[in-house]
C-alpha positions in Angstrom: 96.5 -33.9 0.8 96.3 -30.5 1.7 98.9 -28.2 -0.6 100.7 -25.7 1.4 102.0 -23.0 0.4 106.1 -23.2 1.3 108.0 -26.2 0.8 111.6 -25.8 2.5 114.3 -28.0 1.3 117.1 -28.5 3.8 120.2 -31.0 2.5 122.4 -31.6 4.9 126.3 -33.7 4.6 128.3 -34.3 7.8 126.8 -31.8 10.0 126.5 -31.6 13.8 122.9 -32.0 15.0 122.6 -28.9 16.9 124.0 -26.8 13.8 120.8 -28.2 11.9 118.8 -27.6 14.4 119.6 -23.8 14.4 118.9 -23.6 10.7 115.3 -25.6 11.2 114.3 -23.6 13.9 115.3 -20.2 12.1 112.6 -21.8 9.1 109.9 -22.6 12.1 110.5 -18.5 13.4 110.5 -17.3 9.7 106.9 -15.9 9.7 104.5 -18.1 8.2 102.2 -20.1 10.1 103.3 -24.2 10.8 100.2 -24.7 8.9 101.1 -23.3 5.9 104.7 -24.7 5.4 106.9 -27.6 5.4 110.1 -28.4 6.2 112.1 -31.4 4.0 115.5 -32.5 5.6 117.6 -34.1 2.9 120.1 -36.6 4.4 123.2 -37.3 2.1 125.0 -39.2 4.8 124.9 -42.6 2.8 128.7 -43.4 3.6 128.4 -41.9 7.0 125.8 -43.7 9.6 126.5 -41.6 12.5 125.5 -38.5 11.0 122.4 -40.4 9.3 121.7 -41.8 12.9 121.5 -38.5 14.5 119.7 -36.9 11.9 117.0 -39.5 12.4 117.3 -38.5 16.3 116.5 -34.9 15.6 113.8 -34.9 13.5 112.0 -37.6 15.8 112.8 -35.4 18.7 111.6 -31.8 16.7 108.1 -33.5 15.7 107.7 -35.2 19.4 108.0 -31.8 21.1 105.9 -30.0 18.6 102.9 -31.9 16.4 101.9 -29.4 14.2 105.7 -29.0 12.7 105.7 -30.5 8.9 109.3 -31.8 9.1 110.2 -35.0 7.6 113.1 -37.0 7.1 114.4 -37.8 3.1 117.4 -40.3 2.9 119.7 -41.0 -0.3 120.6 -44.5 -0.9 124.2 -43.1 -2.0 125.8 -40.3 -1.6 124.7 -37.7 -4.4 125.8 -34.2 -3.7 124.2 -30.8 -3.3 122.4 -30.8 -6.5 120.5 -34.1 -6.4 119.8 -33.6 -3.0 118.0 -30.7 -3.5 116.2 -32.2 -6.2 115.5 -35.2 -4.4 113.6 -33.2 -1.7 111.2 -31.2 -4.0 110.2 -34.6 -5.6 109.0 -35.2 -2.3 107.5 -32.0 -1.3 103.8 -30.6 -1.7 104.2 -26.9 -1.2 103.0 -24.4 -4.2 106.5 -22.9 -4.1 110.2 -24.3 -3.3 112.7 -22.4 -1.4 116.3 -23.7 0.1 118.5 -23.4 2.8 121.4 -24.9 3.8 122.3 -26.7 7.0 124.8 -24.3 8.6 122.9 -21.4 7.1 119.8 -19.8 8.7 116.7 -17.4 7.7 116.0 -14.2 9.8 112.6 -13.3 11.2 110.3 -12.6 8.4 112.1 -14.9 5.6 109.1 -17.2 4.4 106.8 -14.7 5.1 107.6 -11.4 3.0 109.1 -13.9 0.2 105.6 -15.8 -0.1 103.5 -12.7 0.0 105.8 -10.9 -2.5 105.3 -14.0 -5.1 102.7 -14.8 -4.6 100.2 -14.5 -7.9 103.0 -11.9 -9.3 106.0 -13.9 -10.3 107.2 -17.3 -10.9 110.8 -17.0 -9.0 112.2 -14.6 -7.1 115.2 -13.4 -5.1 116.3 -11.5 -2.4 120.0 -10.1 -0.3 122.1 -12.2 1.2 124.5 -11.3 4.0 127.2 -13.6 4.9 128.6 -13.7 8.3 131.7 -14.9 9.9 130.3 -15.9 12.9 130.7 -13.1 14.4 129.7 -10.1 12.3 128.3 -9.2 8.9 131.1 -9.3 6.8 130.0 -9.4 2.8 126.4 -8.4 2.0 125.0 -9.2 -1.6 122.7 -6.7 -3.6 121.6 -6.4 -7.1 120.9 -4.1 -9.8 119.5 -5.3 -12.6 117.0 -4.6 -15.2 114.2 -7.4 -14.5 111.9 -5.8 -17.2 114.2 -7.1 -20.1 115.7 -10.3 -20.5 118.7 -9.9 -22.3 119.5 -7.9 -19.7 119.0 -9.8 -16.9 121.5 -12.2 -18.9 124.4 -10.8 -19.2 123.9 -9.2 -15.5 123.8 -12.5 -14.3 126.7 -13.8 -16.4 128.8 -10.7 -15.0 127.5 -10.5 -11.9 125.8 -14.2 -10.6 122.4 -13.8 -9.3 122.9 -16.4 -7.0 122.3 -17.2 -3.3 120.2 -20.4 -3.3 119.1 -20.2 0.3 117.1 -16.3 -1.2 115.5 -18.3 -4.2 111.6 -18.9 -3.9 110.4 -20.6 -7.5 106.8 -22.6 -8.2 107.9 -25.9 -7.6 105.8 -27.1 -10.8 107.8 -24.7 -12.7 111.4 -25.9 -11.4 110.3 -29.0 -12.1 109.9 -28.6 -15.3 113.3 -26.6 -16.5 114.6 -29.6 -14.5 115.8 -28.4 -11.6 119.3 -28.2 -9.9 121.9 -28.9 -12.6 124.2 -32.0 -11.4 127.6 -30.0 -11.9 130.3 -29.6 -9.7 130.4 -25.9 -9.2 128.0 -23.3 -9.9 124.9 -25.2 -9.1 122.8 -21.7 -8.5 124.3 -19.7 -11.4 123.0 -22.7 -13.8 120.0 -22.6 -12.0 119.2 -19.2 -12.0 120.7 -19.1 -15.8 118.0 -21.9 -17.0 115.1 -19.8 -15.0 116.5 -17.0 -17.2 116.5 -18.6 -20.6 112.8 -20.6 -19.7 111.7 -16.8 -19.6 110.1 -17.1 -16.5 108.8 -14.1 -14.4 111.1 -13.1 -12.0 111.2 -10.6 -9.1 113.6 -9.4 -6.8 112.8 -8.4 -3.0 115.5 -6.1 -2.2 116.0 -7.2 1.3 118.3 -9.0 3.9 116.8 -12.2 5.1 119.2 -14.9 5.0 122.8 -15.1 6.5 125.0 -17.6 5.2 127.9 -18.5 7.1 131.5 -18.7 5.6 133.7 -21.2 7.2 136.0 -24.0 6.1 134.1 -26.8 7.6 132.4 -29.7 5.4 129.6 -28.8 2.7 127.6 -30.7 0.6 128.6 -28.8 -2.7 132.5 -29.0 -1.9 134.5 -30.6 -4.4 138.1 -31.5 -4.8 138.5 -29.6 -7.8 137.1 -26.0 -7.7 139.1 -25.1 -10.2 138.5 -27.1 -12.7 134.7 -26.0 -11.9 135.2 -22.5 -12.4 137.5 -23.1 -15.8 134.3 -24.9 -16.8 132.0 -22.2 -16.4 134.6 -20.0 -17.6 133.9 -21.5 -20.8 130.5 -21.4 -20.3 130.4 -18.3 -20.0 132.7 -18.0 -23.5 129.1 -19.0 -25.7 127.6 -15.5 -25.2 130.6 -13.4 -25.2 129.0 -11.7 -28.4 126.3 -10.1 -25.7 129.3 -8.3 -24.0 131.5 -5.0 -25.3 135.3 -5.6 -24.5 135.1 -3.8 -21.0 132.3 -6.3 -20.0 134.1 -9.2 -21.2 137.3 -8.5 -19.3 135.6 -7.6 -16.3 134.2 -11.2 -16.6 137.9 -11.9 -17.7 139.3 -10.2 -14.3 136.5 -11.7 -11.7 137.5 -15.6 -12.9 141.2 -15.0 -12.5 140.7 -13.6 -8.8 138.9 -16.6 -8.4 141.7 -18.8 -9.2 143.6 -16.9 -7.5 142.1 -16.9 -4.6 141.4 -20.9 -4.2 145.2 -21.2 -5.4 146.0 -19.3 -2.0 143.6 -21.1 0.2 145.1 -24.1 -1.4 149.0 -22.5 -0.5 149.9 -23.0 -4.4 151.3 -19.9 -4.6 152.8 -19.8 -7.9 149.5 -20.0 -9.6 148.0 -17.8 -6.8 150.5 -14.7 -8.1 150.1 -16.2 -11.9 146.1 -15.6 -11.8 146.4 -12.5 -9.6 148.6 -11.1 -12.3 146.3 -12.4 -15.2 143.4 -11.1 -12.8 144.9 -7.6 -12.7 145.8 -7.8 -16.8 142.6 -8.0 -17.7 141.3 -5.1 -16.1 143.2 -3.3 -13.6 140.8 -0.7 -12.7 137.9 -3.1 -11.7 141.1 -5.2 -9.9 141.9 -2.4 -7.4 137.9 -2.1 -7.0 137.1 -5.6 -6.2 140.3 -5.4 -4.2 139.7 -3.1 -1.9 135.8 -4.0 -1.8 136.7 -7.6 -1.2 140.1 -7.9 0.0 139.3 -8.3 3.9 
């Protein structure tokens, strides 16, 4: 069997059909030809048949109208979650290079395109900008900085700063293989990820531009949990096992972004008391970066 060049891995949990079928067809208009990539639907619909049933409707329908598209169809026994599912569809794909996307997420234009020609022969992984969207306009846009020529340094950047956007992440799938792939933790799937890809030394580049938009919304995902906190107070002490890379400014930046993450599911969650206990511990730690990622992030 021919090896192409792109694998895309699409997992998808309790999602309408034609909100899939945006994402797919954004992968289809992302630049390379339908030769050259394929396109892996995960379904994780084990506990719900109606989704599973019309996910089995679309991708018949996709591949009738068009029979040059590599889509195909992968479906869990049980329900697994985000991680697995991901997993799941690279053990089943054939491309040189993995890349992701989500099912209420899409890829602009040129996606697949710039990010296999910039990879291609020079790194192992690579990322790229993501701009998240409310549906209506841009609202958040994510950008790095970050010192790719040394690796302690890419470390602790990504331990302040997450490099993370799974849906920008291109990586030789023999390669994410073999650092074994999406972690199967509740939160932070991508930050482990990219934290492993880190520690494996591999080559990594960054393409500094905007070609995926995520969407942020409150309706199901495949990654939500029941406890996000507890997730986050995991990787909080994660995060604890380096704190000798860090000086005491670094560390309560780290300090201030996890509280303002409490805080801010306590409020989504209308649990106020810890929502103004965190927010105060949040501000504690380091007011000045506080009133920063306020005003940067408040809207």
């Amino acid at each position: 069997m021919k090896k192409l060049k792109v694998s895309v891995i699409v997992p998808t949990y309790r999602r309408e059909s034609d909100m899939i079928k945006r994402a797919l067809d954004s992968i289809i208009d992302s630049g390379l030809s339908k030769n050259e990539f394929e396109i892996i639907v995960v379904d994780d619909n084990a506990e719900h048949l109606d989704y599973r049933k019309n996910n089995n409707e679309l991708v018949k329908d996709m591949n009738n109208a068009d029979a040059t598209l590599n889509l195909k169809l992968v479906e869990n026994k049980v329900n697994q979650g985000g991680s697995i599912s991901r997993n799941n569809g690279v053990q089943n794909a054939i491309g040189e290079y993995v890349t992701f996307l989500d099912d209420d997420d899409i890829y602009l234009k040129s996606k697949l395109y710039e990010q296999y020609n910039f990879i291609n022969g020079n790194y192992d992984m690579i990322f790229s900008n993501l701009l998240i969207s409310n549906g209506e306009k841009i609202i958040d846009k994510r950008t790095y900085e970050v010192d790719l020529y040394d690796n302690k340094s890419i470390l602790k950047y990504h331990l302040m700063h997450h490099i993370t956007g799974t849906p920008t992440f291109m990586i030789k799938r023999d390669l994410f293989n073999e650092i074994g792939g999406f972690p199967n933790v509740k939160m932070g799937q991508e930050f482990h990820l990219m934290y492993n890809i880190i520690v494996n030394k591999l080559k990594i580049g960054y393409l500094n531009k905007d070609l995926v938009i995520a969407f942020a919304h409150d309706g199901p995902r495949i990654s939500a949990g029941k406890n996000k906190i507890d997730g986050e107070n995991k990787l909080f002490r994660f995060k604890k096992q380096h704190i000798d890379l860090f000086t005491k400014n670094e560390w309560n930046y780290i300090k201030m972004r996890h509280y303002a993450v409490l805080a801010y599911y306590s409020l989504k969650s209308k649990d106020y008391g810890p929502f103004l206990l965190n927010s105060l511990k949040s501000f504690s730690a380091s007011p000045i970066n506080f009133i920063i990622e306020l005003k940067k992030r408040g809207k």
